[in-house]
C-alpha positions as CSV (number, residue, x, y, z in Angstrom):
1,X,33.3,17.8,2.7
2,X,32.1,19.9,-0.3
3,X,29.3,18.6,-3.1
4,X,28.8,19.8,-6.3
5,X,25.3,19.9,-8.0
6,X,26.6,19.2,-11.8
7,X,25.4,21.0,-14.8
8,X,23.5,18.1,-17.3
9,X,26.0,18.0,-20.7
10,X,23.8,15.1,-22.3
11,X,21.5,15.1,-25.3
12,X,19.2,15.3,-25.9
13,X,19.3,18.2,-22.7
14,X,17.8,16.8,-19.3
15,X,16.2,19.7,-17.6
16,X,16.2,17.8,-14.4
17,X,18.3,17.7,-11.3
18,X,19.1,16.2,-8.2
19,X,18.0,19.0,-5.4
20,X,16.1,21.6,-5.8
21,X,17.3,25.2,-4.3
22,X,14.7,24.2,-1.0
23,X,15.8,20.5,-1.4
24,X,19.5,21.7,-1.2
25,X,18.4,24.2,1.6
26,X,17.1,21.6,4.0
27,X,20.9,19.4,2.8
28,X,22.4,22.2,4.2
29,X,20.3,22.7,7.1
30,X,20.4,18.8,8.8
31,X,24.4,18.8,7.7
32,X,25.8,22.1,8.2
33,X,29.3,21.1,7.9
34,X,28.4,20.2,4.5
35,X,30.0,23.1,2.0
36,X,27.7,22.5,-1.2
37,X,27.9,24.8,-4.6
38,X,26.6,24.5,-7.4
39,X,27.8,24.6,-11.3
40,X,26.2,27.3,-13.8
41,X,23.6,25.7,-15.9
42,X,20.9,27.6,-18.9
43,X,18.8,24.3,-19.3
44,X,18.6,23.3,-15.8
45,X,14.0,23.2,-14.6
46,X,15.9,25.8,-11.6
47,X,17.4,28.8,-12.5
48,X,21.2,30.0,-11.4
49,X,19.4,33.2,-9.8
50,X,16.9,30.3,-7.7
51,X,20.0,28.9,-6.3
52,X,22.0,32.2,-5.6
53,X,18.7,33.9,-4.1
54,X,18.8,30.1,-1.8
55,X,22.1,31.2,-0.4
56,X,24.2,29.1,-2.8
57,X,27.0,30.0,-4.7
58,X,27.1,29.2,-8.2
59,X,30.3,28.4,-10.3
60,X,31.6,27.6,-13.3
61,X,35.0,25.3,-11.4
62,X,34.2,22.1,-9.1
63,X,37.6,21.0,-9.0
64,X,37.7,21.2,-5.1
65,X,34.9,19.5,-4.8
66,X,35.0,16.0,-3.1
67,X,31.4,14.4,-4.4
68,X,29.9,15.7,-7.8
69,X,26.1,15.1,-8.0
70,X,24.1,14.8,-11.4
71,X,21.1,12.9,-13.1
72,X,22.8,11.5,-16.6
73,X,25.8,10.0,-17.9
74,X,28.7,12.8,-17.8
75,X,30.3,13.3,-21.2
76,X,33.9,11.6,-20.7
77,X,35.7,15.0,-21.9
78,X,33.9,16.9,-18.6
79,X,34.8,14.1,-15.9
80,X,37.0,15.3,-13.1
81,X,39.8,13.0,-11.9
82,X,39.7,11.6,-8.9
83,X,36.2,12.3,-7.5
84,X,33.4,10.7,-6.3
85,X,30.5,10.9,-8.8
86,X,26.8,10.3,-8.6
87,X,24.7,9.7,-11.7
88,X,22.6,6.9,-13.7
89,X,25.8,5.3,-15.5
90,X,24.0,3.0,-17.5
91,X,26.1,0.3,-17.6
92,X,24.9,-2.2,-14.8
93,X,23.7,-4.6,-17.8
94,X,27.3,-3.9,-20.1
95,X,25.2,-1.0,-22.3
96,X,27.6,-1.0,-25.4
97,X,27.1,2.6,-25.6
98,X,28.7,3.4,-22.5
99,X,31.2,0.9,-22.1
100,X,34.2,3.7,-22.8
101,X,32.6,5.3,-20.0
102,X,33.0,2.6,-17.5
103,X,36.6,2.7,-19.4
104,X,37.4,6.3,-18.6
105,X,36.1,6.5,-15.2
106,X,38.5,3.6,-13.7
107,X,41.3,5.8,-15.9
108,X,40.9,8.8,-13.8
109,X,40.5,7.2,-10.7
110,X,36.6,8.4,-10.1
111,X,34.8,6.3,-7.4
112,X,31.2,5.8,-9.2
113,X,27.9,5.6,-7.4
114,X,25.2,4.8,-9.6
115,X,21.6,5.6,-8.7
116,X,20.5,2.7,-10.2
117,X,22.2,0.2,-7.3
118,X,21.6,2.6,-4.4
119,X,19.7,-0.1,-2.2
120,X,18.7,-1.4,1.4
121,X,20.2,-4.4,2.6
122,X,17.6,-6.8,1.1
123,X,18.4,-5.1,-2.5
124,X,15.2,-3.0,-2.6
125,X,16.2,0.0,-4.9
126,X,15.9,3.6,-3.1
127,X,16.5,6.2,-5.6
128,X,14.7,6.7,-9.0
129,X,12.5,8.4,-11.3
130,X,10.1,5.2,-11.5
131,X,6.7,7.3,-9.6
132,X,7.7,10.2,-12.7
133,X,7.7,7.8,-15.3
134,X,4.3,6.0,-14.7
135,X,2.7,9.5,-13.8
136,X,4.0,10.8,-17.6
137,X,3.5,7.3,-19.2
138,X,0.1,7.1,-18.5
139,X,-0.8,10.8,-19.4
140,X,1.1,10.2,-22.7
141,X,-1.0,7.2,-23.5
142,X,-4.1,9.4,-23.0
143,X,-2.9,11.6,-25.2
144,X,-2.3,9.2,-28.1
145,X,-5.3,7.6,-27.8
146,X,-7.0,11.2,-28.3
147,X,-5.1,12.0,-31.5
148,X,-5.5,8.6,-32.6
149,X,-9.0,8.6,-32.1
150,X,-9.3,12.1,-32.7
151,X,-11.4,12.8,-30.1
152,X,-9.8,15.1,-27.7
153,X,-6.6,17.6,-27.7
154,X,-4.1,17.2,-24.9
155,X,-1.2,19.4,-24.8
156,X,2.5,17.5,-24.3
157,X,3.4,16.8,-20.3
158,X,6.8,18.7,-21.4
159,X,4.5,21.8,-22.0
160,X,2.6,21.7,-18.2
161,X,4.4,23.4,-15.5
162,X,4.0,20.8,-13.1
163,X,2.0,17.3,-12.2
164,X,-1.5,19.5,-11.0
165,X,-1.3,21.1,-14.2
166,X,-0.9,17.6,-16.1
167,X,-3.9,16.2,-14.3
168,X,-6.3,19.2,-14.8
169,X,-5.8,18.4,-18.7
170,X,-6.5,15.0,-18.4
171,X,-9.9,15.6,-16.0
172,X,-11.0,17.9,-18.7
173,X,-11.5,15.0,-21.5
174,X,-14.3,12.5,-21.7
175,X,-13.0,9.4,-22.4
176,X,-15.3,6.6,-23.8
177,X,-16.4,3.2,-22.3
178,X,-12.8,1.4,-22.4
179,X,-11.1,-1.1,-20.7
180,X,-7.6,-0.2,-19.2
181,X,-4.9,-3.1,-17.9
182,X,-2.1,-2.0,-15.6
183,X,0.3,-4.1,-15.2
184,X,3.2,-4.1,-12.0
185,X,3.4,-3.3,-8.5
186,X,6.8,-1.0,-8.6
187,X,6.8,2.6,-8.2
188,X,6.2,2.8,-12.3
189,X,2.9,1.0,-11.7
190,X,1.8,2.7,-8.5
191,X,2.3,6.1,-10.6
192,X,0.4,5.4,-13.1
193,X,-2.3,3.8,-10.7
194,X,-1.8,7.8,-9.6
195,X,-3.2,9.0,-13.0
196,X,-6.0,6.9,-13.5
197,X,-7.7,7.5,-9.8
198,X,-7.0,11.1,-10.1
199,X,-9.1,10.9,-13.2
200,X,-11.7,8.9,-11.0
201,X,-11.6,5.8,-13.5
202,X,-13.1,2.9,-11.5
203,X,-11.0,0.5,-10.6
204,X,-12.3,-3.1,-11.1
205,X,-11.6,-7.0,-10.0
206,X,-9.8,-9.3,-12.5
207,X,-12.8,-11.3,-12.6
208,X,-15.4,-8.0,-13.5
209,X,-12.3,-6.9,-16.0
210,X,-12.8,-10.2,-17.8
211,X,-16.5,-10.7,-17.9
212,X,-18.6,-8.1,-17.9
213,X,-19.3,-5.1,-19.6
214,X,-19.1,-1.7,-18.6
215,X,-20.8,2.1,-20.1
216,X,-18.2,4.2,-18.2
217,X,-14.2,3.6,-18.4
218,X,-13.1,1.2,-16.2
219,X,-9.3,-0.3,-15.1
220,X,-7.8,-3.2,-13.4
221,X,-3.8,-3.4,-12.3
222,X,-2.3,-7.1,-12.3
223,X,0.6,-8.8,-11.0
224,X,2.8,-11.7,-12.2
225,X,1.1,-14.4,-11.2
226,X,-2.3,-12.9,-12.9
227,X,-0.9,-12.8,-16.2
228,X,1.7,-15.8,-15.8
229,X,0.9,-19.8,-14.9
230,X,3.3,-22.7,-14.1
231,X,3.4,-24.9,-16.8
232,X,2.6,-28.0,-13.9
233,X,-0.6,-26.4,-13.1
234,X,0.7,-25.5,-9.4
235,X,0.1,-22.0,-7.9
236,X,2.5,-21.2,-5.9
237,X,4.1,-17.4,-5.3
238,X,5.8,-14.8,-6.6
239,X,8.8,-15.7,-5.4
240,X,8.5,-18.9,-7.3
241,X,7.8,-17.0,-10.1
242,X,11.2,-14.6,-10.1
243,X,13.3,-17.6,-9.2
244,X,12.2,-20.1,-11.8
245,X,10.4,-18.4,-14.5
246,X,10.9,-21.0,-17.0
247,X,8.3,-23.1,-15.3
248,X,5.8,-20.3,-16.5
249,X,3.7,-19.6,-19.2
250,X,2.2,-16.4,-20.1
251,X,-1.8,-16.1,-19.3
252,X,-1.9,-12.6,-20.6
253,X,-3.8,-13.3,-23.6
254,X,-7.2,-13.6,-21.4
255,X,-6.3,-10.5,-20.7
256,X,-5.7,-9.0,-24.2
257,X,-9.2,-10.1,-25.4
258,X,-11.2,-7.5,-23.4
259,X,-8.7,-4.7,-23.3
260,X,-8.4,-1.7,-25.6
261,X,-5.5,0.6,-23.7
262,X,-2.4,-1.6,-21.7
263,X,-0.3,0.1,-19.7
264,X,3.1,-1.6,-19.5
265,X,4.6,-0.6,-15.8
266,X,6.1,-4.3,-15.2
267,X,9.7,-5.0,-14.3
268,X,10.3,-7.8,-16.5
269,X,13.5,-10.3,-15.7
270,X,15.6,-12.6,-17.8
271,X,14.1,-15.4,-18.6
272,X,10.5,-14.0,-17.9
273,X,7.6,-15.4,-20.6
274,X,6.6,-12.8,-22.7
275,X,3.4,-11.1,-22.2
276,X,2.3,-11.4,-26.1
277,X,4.2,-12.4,-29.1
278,X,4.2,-11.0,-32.6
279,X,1.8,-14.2,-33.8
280,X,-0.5,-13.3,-30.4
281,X,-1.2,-9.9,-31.9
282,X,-2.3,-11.3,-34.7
283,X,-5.0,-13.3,-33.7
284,X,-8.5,-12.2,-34.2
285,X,-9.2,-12.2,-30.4
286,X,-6.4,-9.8,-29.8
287,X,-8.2,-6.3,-28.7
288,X,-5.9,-3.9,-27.4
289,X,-5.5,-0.9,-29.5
290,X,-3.5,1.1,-27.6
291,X,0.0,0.4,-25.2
292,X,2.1,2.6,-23.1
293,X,5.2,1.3,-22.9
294,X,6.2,2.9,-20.0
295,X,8.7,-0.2,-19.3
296,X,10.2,-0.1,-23.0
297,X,12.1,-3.4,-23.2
298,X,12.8,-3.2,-27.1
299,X,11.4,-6.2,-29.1
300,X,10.6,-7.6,-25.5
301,X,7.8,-8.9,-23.9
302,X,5.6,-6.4,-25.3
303,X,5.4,-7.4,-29.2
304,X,4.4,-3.9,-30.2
305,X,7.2,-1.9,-28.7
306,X,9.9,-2.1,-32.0
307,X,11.9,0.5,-30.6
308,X,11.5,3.5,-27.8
309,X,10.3,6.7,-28.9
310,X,11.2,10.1,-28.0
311,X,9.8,13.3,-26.4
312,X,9.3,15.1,-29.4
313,X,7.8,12.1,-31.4
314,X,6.5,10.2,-29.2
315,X,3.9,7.6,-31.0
316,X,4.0,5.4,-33.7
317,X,2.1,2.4,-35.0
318,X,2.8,-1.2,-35.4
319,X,1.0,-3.2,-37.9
320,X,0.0,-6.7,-35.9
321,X,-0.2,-8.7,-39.4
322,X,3.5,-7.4,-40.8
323,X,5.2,-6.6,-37.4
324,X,6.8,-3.3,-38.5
325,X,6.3,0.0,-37.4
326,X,4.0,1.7,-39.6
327,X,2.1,4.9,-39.3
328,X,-0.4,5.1,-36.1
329,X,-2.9,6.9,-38.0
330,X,-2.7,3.7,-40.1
331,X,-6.2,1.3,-40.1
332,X,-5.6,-1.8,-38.1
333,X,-2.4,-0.2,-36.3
334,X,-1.4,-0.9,-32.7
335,X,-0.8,3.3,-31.5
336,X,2.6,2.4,-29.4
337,X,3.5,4.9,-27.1
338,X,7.2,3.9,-25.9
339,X,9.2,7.0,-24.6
340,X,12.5,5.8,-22.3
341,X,12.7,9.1,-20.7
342,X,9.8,9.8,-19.7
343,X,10.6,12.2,-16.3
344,X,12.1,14.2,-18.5
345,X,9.0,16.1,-19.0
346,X,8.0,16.6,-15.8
347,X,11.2,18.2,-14.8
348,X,10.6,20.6,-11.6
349,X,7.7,17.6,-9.7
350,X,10.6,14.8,-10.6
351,X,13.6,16.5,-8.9
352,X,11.7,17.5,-6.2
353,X,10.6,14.0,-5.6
354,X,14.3,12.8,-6.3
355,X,15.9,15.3,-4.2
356,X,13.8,14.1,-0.8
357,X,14.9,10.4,-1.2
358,X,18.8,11.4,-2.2
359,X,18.4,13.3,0.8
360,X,17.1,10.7,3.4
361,X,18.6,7.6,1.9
362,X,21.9,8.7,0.7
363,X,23.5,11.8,2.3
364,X,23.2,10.9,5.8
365,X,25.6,8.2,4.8
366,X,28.7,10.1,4.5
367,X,28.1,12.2,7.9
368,X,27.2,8.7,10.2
369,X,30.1,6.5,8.6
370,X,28.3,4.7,6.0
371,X,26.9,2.6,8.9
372,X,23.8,0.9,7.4
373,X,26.3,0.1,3.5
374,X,24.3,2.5,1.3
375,X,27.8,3.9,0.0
376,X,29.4,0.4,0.1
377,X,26.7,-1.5,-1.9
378,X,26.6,1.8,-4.7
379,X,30.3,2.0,-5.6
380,X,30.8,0.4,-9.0
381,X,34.4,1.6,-8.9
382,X,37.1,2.5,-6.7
383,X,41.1,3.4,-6.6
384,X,41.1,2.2,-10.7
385,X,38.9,-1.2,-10.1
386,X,35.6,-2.3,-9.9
387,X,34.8,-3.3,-6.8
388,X,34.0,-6.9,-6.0
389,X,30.0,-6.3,-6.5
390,X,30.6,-5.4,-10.1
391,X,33.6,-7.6,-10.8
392,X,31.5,-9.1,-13.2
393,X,31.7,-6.0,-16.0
394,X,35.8,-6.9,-16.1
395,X,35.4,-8.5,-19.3
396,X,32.9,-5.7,-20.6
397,X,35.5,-2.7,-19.3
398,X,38.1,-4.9,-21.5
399,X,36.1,-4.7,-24.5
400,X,36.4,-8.8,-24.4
401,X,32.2,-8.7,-24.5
């Protein structure tokens, strides 16, 4: 079987990739029967020579290949027919934007296995970025709240050579006595959670974080049920929670009273109460000053986020009295850091981290015959249809949604 590792064609340009040249070195090393090559790229965080010096040859032609490996959507002009393709698709949730994708790949016959629904039997995601993004999130939102403050200078993640580099900056600052809420338990959370105890913030109770006051920086990381409460008064679990959340209310304003920086590192489901409203922000007991949005559900469950932000401009301000997006160097204003790409600047630590779960979880499946359904459960298409699991974008594919 021979893999292609696929130049990125998107833009804005994604410097990341799915193996490394020593990622795709041990590949070749546990499957030797594998043939793998991989396609010329100037923007890719590895250089052609790192591959070729690896023992890999680099082209410009996969057309033999059987599997084609990348990181974002292909451009419909550079897909292949009839090959299997890997890469975040973007249109589990009927994305408008990429609808014509979906369109084009059934076309030409390309079996699709997105990233995004790579899972264990019990549904448990094993493939992402999520670690990278709450790493960057959380450094971004340091960084705003030095320029807003204008206290301290930190250079952009995008600018560091690697995630050491990114926390030597940030352990060089002196922050002032604030309050910082994490919220989620995912991988996005538990990087983040990364960033702060590498900075050697002290991590506090829920019940410290709400009533008392501290001279040194302090954070505490919630979970559902700590900023959520059945409208019946019961407490009950999680699971009650993600099955029935329109029993719940949101308890997150106790929360917002005492905080000045909230880190957004939730997964937030349909149906889910927001976290704080538009008329929330507004109230004179409303504190925070400062959210990384490393979540980014557009006018979601986080009032302030209006819209995600980019690499290049990555802050803005939203005015809690008018609800629009003003300046964040404006008085009063909300500094909203809400980037949707965020391991994107941290391109070299994220595909190294990638590469080691594509490896474990997903290649051994197509030398051992798919035997524990990692394949199975990840194909979104297959000889021109959707396959049962996805049925369920039919009417999306047909433009009929």
């Amino acid at each position: 079987m021979k893999f292609g590792i696929i130049k990125e064609r998107k833009n804005p340009p994604d410097r990341r990739v799915v193996f490394s040249p020593q990622k795709l070195q041990e590949f070749q090393q546990q499957f030797p029967r594998a043939i793998i090559v991989v396609e010329s790229s100037d923007i890719r965080v590895f250089s052609d020579d790192a591959y070729a010096k690896a023992g890999f040859e680099i082209t410009k032609d996969l057309s033999d290949c059987d599997v084609l490996i990348g990181v974002k959507e292909v451009p419909i002009a550079a897909l292949i027919p009839n090959k299997k393709y890997f890469f975040f698709s973007h249109t589990i949730k009927k994305q408008p934007y990429n609808r014509d994708l979906l369109k084009a790949m059934l076309e030409k016959n390309i079996t699709l296995y997105d990233h995004e629904v790579i899972t264990d039997t019990r549904g448990n995601r094993l493939i992402g970025f999520g670690r990278y993004a709450g790493l960057v999130g959380a450094y971004n939102g340091f960084r705003a709240l030095g320029l807003k403050e204008q206290t301290f200078s930190l250079p952009k993640a995008e600018n560091l050579a690697d995630l050491p580099a990114l926390i030597d900056q940030l352990n060089a600052i002196k922050l002032p006595a604030i309050k910082i809420l994490l919220t989620g338990t995912g991988k996005v959370a538990k990087g983040a959670k990364e960033i702060l105890d590498a900075m050697h913030i002290k991590s506090v109770s829920i019940s410290d974080y709400l009533t008392t006051s501290f001279n040194e920086p302090v954070y505490c990381k919630i979970d559902v049920l700590d900023y959520n409460k059945r409208i019946d008064g019961q407490v009950l679990t999680n699971r009650d929670f993600y099955n029935n959340p329109s029993a719940y209310v949101s308890n997150f304003m106790r929360f917002a009273k005492v905080t000045d920086y909230f880190i957004a590192g939730h997964f937030f489901g349909d149906g889910s109460p927001y976290l704080f409203t538009r008329e929330d922000a507004k109230s004179n007991h409303f504190n925070i000053r400062l959210v990384a949005d490393i979540s980014c559900d557009i006018n979601g469950p986080v009032a302030s986020t209006l819209r995600a932000s980019t690499i290049a401009d990555p802050i803005y301000g939203y005015d809690p009295e008018t609800s629009e997006e003003v300046a964040y160097t404006s008085p009063g204003a909300i500094t909203v850091m809400a980037v949707d790409n965020l391991p994107c600047e941290l391109p070299k630590d994220a595909s190294d981290g990638f590469g080691d779960l594509f490896l474990t979880h997903v290649i051994p499946a197509f030398f051992n015959g798919d035997k524990d359904g990692i394949l199975a459960r990840a194909a979104m298409t297959n000889e021109q249809q959707l396959t049962p699991r996805y049925e369920y974008l039919q009417g999306y594919v047909d433009g009929e949604e």
